[in-house]
Structures are given as structure tokens and as C-alpha cells.
C-alpha positions in Angstrom: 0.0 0.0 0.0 2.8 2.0 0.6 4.1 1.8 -2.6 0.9 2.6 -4.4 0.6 5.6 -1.8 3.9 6.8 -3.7 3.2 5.8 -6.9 0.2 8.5 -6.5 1.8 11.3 -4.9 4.2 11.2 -8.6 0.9 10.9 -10.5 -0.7 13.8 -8.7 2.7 16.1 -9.5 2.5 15.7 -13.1 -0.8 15.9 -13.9 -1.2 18.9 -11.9 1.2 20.4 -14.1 -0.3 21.4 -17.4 3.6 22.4 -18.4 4.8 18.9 -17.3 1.8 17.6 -19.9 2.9 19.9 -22.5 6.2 18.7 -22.5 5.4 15.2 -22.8 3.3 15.8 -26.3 5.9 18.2 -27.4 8.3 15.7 -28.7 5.6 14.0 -31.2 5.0 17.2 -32.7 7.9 18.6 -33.2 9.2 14.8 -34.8 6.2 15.7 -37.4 6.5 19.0 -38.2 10.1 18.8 -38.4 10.5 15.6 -41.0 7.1 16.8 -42.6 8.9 19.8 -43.4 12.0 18.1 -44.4 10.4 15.6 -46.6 8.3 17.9 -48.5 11.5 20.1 -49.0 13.4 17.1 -50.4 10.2 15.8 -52.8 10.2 16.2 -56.4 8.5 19.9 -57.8 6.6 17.6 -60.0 3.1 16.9 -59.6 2.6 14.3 -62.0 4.7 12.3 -63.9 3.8 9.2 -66.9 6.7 6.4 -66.2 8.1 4.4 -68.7 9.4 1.2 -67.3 11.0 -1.9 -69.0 10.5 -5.1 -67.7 12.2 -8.0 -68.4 11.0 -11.2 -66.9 7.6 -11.8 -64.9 5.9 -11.4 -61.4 3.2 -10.4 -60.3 4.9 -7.8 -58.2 5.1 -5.8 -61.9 0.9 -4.9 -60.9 1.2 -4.3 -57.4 3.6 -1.5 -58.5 1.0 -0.6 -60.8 -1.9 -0.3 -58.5 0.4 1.8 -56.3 1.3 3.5 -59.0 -2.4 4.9 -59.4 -2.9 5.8 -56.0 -0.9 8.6 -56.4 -3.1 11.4 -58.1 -1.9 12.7 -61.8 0.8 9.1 -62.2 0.7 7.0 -64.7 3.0 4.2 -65.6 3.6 2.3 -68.6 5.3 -1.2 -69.0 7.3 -2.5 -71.4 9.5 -5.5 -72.3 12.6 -4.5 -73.5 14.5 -6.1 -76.9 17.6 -5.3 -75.4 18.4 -5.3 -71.7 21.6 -3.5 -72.4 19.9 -1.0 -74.5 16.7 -0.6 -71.7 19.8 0.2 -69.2 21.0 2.8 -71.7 17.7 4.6 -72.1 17.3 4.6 -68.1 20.8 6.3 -67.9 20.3 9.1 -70.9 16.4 9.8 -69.5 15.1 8.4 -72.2 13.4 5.8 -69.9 12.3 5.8 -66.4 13.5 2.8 -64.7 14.0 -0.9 -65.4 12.6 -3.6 -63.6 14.6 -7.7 -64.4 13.4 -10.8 -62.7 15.1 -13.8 -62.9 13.2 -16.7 -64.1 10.4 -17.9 -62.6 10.9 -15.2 -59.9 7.2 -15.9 -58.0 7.5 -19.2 -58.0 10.9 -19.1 -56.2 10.9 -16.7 -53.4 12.6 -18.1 -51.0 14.3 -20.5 -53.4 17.4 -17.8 -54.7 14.9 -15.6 -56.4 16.7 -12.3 -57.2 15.1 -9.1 -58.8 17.3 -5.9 -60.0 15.8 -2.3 -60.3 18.0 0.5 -62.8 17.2 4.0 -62.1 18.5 7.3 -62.1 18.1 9.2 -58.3 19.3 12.5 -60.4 15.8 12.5 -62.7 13.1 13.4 -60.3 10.8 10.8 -62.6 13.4 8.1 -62.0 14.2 8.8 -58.4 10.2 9.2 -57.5 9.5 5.9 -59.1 12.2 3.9 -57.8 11.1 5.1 -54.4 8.0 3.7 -54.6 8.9 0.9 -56.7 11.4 -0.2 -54.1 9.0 0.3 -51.2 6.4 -1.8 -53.1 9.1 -4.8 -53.8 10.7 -4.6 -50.1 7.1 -5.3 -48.9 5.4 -7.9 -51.8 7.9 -10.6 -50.1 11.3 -10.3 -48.0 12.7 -13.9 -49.3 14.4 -12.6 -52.4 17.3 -10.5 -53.4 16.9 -7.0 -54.6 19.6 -5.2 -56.3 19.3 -1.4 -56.5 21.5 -0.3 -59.2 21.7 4.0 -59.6 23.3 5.4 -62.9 23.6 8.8 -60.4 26.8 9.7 -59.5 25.5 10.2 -55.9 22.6 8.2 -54.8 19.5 9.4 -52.5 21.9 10.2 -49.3 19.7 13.2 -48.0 16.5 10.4 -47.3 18.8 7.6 -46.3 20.8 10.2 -43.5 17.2 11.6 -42.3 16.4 7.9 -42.1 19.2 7.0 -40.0 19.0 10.5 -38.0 15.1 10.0 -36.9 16.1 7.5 -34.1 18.6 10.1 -32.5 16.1 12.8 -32.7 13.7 10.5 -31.1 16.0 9.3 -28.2 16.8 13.6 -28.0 13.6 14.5 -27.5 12.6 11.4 -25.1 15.1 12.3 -22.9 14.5 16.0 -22.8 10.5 15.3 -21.6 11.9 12.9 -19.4 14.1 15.4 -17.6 11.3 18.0 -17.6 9.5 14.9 -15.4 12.6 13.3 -13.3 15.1 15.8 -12.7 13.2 17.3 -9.3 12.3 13.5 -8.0 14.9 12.7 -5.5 17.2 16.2 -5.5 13.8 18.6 -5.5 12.9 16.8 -2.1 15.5 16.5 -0.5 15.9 20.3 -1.4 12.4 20.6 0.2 13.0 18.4 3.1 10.4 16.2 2.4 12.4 13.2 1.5 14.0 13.1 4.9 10.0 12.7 6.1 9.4 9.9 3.9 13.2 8.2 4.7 11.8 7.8 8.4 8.4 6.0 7.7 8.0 1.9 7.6 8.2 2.2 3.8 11.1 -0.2 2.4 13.3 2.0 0.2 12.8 -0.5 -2.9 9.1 0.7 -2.6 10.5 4.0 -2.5 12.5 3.6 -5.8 10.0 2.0 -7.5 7.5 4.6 -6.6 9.7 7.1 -7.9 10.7 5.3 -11.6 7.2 3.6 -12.1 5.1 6.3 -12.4 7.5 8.5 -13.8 8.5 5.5 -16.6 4.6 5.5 -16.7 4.4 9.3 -17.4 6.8 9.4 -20.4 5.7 6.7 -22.1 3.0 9.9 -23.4 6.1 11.3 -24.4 7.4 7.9 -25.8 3.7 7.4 -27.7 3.6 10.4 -28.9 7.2 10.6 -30.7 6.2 7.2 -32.1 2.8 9.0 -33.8 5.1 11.9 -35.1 6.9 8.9 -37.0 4.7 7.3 -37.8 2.9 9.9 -39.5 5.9 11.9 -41.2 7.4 8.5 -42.7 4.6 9.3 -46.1 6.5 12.7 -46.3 10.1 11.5 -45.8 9.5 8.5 -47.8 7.8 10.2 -50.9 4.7 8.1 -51.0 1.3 8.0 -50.2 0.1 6.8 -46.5 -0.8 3.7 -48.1 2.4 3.0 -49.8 4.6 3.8 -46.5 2.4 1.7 -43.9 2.9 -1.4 -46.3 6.7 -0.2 -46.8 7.2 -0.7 -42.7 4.7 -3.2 -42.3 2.7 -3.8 -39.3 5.5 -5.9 -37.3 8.1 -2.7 -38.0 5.8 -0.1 -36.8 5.2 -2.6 -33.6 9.1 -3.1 -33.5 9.6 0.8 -33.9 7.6 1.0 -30.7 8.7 -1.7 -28.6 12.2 0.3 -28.9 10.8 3.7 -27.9 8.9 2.3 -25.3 12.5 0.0 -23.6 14.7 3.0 -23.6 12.5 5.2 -21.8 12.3 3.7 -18.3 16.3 3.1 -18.6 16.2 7.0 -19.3 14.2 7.6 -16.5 16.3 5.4 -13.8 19.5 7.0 -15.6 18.6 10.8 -14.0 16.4 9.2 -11.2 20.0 7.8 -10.1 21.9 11.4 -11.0 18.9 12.8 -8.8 19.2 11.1 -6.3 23.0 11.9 -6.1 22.8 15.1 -6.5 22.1 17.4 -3.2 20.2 20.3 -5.4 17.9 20.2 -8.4 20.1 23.0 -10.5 23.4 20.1 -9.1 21.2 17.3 -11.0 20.6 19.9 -13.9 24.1 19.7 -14.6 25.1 16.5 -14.3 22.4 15.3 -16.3 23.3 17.3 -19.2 26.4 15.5 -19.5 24.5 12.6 -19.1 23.0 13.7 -22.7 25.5 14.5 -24.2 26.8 10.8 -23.9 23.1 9.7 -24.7 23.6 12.0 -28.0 26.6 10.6 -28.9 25.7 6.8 -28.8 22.6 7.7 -30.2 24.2 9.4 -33.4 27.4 6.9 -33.7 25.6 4.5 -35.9 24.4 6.8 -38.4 28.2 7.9 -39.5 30.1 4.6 -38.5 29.2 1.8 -40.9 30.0 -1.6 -40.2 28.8 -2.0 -36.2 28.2 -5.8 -35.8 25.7 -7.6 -34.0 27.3 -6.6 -30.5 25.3 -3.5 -30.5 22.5 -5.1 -28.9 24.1 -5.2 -25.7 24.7 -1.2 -25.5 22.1 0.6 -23.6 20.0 3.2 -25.9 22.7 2.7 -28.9 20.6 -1.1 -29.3 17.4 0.5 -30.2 19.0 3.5 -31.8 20.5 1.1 -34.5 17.7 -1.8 -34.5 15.2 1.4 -35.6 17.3 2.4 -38.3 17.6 -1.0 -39.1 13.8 -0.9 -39.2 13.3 2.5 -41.0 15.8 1.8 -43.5 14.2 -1.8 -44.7 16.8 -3.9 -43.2 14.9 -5.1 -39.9 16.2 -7.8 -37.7 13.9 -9.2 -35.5 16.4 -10.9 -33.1 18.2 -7.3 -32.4 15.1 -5.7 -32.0 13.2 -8.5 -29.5 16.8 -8.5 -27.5 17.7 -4.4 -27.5 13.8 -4.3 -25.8 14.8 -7.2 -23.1 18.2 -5.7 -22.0 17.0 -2.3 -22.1 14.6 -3.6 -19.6 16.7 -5.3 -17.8 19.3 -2.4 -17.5 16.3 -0.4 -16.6 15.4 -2.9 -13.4 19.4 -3.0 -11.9 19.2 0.8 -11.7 16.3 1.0 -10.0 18.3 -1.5 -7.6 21.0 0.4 -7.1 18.3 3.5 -6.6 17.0 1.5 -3.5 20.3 0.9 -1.9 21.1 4.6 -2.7 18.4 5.5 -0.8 19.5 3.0 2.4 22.8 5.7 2.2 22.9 8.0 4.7 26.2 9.2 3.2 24.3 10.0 -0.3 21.0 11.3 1.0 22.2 13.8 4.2 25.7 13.6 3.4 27.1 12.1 6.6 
């Protein structure tokens, strides 16, 4: 009873607090409005455009593309098989053509089996680029067991979409942690600033019920933040991606969006025990102020690592933060792995528990908390 008696006194802070609310929804937004603007800034100037794509070989994939293709208001696309494949590649790399799609043989009937499927384009034609955005999208999603070779006759491929790809997950893990401070920072150091921590120290309550009443309903609290950065994703992936709504939630999938959360949601009780802890060291809540910042900065830096450092093994996973950092880009790029993202959600969890430990023996110091 104790605990829940705690648990509630956190609740009744922050909801009290229309600023501490605002905070919390603040993240979300600004994800959207920021990649929104960003994506639109980065589309094509074109409104419509009337592909003309060769196809060599056949699957049923060549519709779907098709169908997608017409969801987009004023595009058009027409197929064709090619004479020449050599020739088709040619015609893709002068403009003369917008793309070219080759399947090997028998390409539906061996997914899974060593199909492979190559698309041509040109990222420096808007037409070519558009398509081959959509195109890909549409092929990563009609079926994962088969290779897919994306070959660019551009001298420099789409980086600007692939680097705001890999940068979402830092800005996510920025902006989590900032609502989470807004929340956490006062918990420990802005009671015992107030004296009322001493009060509580001296009651029957055990000082795991303590810690837990302090992390739980704070973890509980930013997961509004956590929920609502994942809704600025999810809704400003159309805009960064290109395509229609319809075209990006099949691009991600269902399991990727879930995956996408999963992440959010492990890293922000870890967060929350992270400056709990600094709180509770600290003697002041300006003290904790500082020391959390740096705390950020090292949040910022593992969070931004895998974006510029290519070729980070499997290893990651057991790195706090950086884990889900790189299994969403993993995700958000089209190259999810399940395993990483199902273990990056456990440890982060499991992090997140041992420091609400070492919290509760914190709290049994009478060295940290009056320092004697």
C-alpha cells in the first residue's frame, strides 16, 4: 500500500502540471513537423509524372507496382518488355526511360528459393528517383525472401533520405530524454531540497518501494512522451518517404511499426532510472541539472554513432540506448532484424530494473541522502 501511496503522490505532480503535460506531447509534434517539413522540401517539384518502365521477366509484383502507382493522383505508368536489356539500361541512364525492372526466371515461384530481382534507375531524374522510391518500397514489402539489387546510374545516390532515415532514431532518443528530464530531474534532489524526502526516509516504507515509486510512475508518465514521438513517426514517414500513407504503412509493415515501438517504449524507463540515479545523487535540483546534461551529451553521442560509423556488428545489442538506436534504423531503412530488436527491448529492460536496484540501496545511504 505504501508503494501505491507513492506511486500516486508522482501521478498527482504531473498531472497537476499542465507544463509537465505539454512537454510530454511536445516531442511528437515537433518529430512531425520537423520531418514533414523536411520531406516535402526534399520531394520532387513535379506533380505528376507518366513512367516508362521496362521489364524483363515476370511477377506479379510488376501490378502491385502498378496499383500503387495509381494511388498517387496525376501518375501514370507504362510497362514494357525490352529487346535489349543492355539497350533498356542505356535509355534509363540518358532519361530516355524511367526505370528498369529484371526478374530472374520464374521469380514468384521461387521466393525463397534464390529468387533475385534488380531495379536501374537514375536518383538524379526526379521521374526516375520518384518511381524507384515507390517501386522499391512496393518490392521490399510484396515478399522479404528474395534478393533485390538497387542499381543507380547517379553519381551520388539518394543520401539526403537515407541520412534523415538514420538521424530520426537520434532525434527521437533527443527529444525522449528531454521530456523525461522536464519529469525526473526534481524527484529525488527537489525533495530533499524541500526536506520532504527526509520525512518519507523515516516512515515503515522499504526503500525499494521508494525507488519504485519514484521510476514507475514517472516511466509510466513518459511513455506519453514515448507514444507520442512514435505518432510523429509514424505519421511523417509518407512525407520523408515520398509516397502516399498507403504506400509507406505497407513499406514498414505492421510488425516494424510494432518493433519501432517496442524500442521507444524500452529505452524510456532506462532513461528515467539513468537521472532518477543522478537525482538522487545530487544534493540540489540546479546540481542534478548539470550533471544530467552531460548525461546527454553521452546519450547523444551513442545515439548518433551508428548513423556515421558503418560496419557495427551484432554486438550492439548489448549497449544501452545505442541497441534500439540502431535496431530502428535497421527498421526505418528496410533492413529489420527481429532478433536485435526483440533483445535491445529485453536488455533495455533489464538495465532499466538494476538501476532501479542500485536506486533502492542509494536511498539506504545516509552518506548520499544527508551527506554524513
Amino acid at each position: 500500500m505504501k508503494l501505491l501511496a507513492l506511486m500516486k503522490k508522482e501521478f498527482t505532480r504531473f498531472f497537476r502540471d499542465p507544463r509537465l503535460i505539454l512537454s510530454m506531447l511536445l516531442p511528437g509534434i515537433l518529430i512531425y513537423i520537423i520531418y514533414s517539413v523536411m520531406g516535402s522540401a526534399m520531394a520532387p517539384s513535379a506533380e505528376t509524372y507518366a513512367f516508362k518502365v521496362y521489364v524483363s521477366g515476370e511477377s506479379a509484383a510488376v501490378e502491385t507496382i502498378g496499383e500503387a502507382v495509381s494511388l498517387n493522383e496525376g501518375w501514370t505508368v507504362e510497362f514494357a518488355a525490352p529487346e535489349d536489356v543492355d539497350a533498356a539500361r542505356a535509355e534509363v541512364e540518358s532519361g530516355d526511360a524511367t526505370a528498369l525492372l529484371v526478374f530472374s526466371e520464374g521469380f514468384d515461384e521461387n521466393l525463397g528459393k534464390g529468387a533475385k530481382a534488380e531495379l536501374v534507375y537514375n536518383s538524379e531524374d526526379g521521374e526516375s528517383s520518384a518511381f524507384a522510391t515507390l517501386a522499391g518500397t512496393v518490392l521490399d514489402a510484396y515478399a522479404r525472401s528474395f534478393t533485390l539489387t538497387m542499381t543507380d546510374f547517379a553519381e551520388t545516390q539518394n543520401i539526403a533520405a537515407q541520412t534523415m532515415a538514420s538521424l530520426l532514431p537520434f532525434l527521437i532518443v533527443v527529444f525522449v530524454f528531454s521530456s523525461c528530464m522536464s519529469v525526473t530531474l526534481e524527484s529525488v534532489a527537489g525533495e530533499k531540497e524541500r526536506g520532504t524526502l527526509a520525512t518519507i526516509l523515516v516512515t515503515s516504507a522499504r526503500r525499494w518501494d521508494i525507488a519504485l515509486g519514484k521510476v514507475l510512475p514517472l516511466a509510466c508518465v513518459s511513455l506519453i512522451g514515448a507514444a507520442s514521438s512514435f505518432l510523429g513517426v509514424a505519421l511523417s514517414l509518407p512525407a520523408l518517404m515520398g509516397v502516399s500513407i498507403d504506400i509507406a504503412v505497407s513499406g514498414i509493415g505492421f510488425i516494424g511499426y510494432l518493433m519501432v515501438f517496442l524500442l521507444i517504449i524500452s529505452f524510456v524507463p532506462l532513461i528515467v532510472a539513468t537521472i532518477a540515479i543522478v537525482s538522487t545523487l545530487s544534493r540540489s535540483v540546479k546540481e542534478a541539472s548539470g550533471y544530467t546534461s552531460v548525461v546527454m551529451i553521452l546519450v547523444m553521442v551513442l545515439s548518433i554513432v551508428t548513423a556515421f560509423v558503418g560496419g557495427i556488428g551484432g554486438w550492439v545489442v548489448a549497449v544501452p540506448v545505442l541497441n534500439a538506436v540502431y535496431a530502428m534504423q535497421g527498421v526505418l531503412m528496410g533492413n529489420m532484424v527481429i532478433w536485435q530488436c526483440v533483445v535491445a527491448f529485453a536488455l533495455n529492460i533489464v538495465y532499466a530494473a538494476i538501476l532501479v536496484f542500485l536506486i533502492g540501496k542509494m536511498l539506504s545511504s545516509e552518506r548520499i541522502m544527508f551527506g554524513k
